[in-house]
N, C-alpha and C positions, 0 to 999 in steps of 0.2 A: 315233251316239247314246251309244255308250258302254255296258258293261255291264251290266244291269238286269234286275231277276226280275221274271219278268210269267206271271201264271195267267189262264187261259182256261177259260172256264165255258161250254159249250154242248150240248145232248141231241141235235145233228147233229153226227155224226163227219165229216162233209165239211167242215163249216165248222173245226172243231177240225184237222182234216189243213192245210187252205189257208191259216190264220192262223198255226201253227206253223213252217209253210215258209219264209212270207213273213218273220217275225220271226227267225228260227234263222240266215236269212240276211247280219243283220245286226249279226250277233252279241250277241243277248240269250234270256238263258237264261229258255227256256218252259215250262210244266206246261201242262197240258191235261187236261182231264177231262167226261163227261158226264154225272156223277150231280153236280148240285145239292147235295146233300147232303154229297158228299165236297169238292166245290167251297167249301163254307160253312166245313167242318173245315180244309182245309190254309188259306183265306184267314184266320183268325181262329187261327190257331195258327200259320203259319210267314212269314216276311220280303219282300212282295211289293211291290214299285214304285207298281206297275197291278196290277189287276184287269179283264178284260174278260169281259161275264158277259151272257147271254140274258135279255133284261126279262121273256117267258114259258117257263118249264119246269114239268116235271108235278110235281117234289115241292115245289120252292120255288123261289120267282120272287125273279126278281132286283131286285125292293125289298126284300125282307126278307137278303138277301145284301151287299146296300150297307150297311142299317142296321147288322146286327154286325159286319162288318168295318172302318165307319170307326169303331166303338165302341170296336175291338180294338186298332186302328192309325190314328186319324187321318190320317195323312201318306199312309196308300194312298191313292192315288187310282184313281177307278173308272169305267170306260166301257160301256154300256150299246149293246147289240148289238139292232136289233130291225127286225122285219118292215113292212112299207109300213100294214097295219091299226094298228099300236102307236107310228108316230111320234109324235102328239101325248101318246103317255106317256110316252113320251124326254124331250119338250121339257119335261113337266110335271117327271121326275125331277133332271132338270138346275136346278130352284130348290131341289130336297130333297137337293143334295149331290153328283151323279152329276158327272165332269168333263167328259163328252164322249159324244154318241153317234154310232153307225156304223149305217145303214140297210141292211139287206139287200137283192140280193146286192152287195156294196162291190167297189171294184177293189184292187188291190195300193197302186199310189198315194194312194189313199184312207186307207187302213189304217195305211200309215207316215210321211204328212199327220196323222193323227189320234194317234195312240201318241208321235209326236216333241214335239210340239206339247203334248199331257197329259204329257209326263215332263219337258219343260224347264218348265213354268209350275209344277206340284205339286213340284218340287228346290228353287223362289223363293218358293212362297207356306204362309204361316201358314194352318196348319189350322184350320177352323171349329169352337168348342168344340162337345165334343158332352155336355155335363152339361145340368142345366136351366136356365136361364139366365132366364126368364118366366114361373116359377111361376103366378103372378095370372091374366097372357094364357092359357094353353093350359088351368087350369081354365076361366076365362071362356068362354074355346072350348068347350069338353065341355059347359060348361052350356047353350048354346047349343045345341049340337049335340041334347043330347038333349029340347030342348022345341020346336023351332023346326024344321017341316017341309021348308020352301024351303030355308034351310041344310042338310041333310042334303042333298037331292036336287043343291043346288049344290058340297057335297065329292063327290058322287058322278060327278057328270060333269064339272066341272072342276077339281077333287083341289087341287093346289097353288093353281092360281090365284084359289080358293075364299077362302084364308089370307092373303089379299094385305094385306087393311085392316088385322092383327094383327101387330104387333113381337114376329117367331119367328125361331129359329134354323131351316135344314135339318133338324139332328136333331128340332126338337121337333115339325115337322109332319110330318116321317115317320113319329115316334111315335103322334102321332093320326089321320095316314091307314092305319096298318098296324096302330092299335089295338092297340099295346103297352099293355096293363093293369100289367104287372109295372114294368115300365120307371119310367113315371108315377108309382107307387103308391111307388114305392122314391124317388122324389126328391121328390113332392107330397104326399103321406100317403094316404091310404085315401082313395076314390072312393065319391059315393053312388051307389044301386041304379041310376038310371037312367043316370048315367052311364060304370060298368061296362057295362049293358046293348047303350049305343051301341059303345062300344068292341069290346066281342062282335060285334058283327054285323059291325064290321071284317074280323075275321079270315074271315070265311067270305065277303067279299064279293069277288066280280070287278072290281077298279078298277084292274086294268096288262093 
């Protein structure tokens, strides 16, 4: 595979020992780390290929770790780790930008099936802009969102595939499923009350 920096984000130190091993062995240089948070800082501050990161952790979950890191770096690409409860939020994260997911517990073949496969397609392919690109669309969204009951309870349980009928980039429905206020407001202009309101309730909702 050739050389490559790959960070490892997980709050199981067994999974971070077995993923380490397995990669070190094949000559690509690993970090690893269990705090989310320090995970978020070296991904968005220093030079990573990959990212392989836990879709649920206690401080910050691994949609909001996809979002600023490809915000950071583009070209990182990023694989999403998750339990047999959390696959169809893999599948969901995989339209919002993630390259590849790994289902818990994975085998060694699996893992370098997956990492090989995500670092030769992300070396060949143009990264997805991550600016706003559908101003119009993702207000229309929010307006929607915040008047319209069945759409809300339909982002809530089927998250991306909610956004299907709307011409979105990844970044910008992760922006509205992760209820970036700031994000929006800095490329859309200022948001009326309600549709802050729904955005708010993003942040404190359970939807990975």
């Amino acid at each position: 595979m050739g050389t490559s920096n790959i960070l490892v984000i997980d709050d199981e130190q067994i999974v971070l020992d077995s993923v380490a091993r397995v990669l070190s062995e094949e000559d690509l240089n690993v970090e690893v780390t269990t705090s989310s948070r320090q995970g978020l800082e070296w991904g968005t501050s220093r030079n990573y290929d990959l990212v392989i990161t836990d879709i649920r952790m206690p401080e910050i979950g691994g949609m909001r770790i996809l979002r600023e890191i490809k915000r950071s770096n583009p070209r990182t690409a990023v694989v999403i780790l998750t339990g047999y409860a959390t696959v169809q939020s893999a599948v969901q994260a995989m339209k919002l930008g993630v390259a590849d997911y790994l289902e818990k517990p994975f085998t060694p073949d699996a893992l370098l099936k997956t990492v090989r496969t995500t670092l030769e397609h992300s070396s060949s392919a143009a990264p997805e802009p991550q600016g706003l690109e559908h101003k119009t669309t993702v207000l229309r969204v929010l307006q929607r969102a915040a008047s319209d009951s069945t759409f809300v309870a339909d982002l809530l349980y089927h998250g991306a595939d909610a956004l299907d009928e709307y011409e979105l980039t990844g970044a910008e429905k992760l922006a509205i499923l992760t209820g970036d206020i700031k994000w929006i407001e800095d490329h859309a202009g200022k948001l009326s009350a309600d549709q802050r309101k729904w955005l708010e309730q993003r942040l404190t909702a359970e939807i990975w």
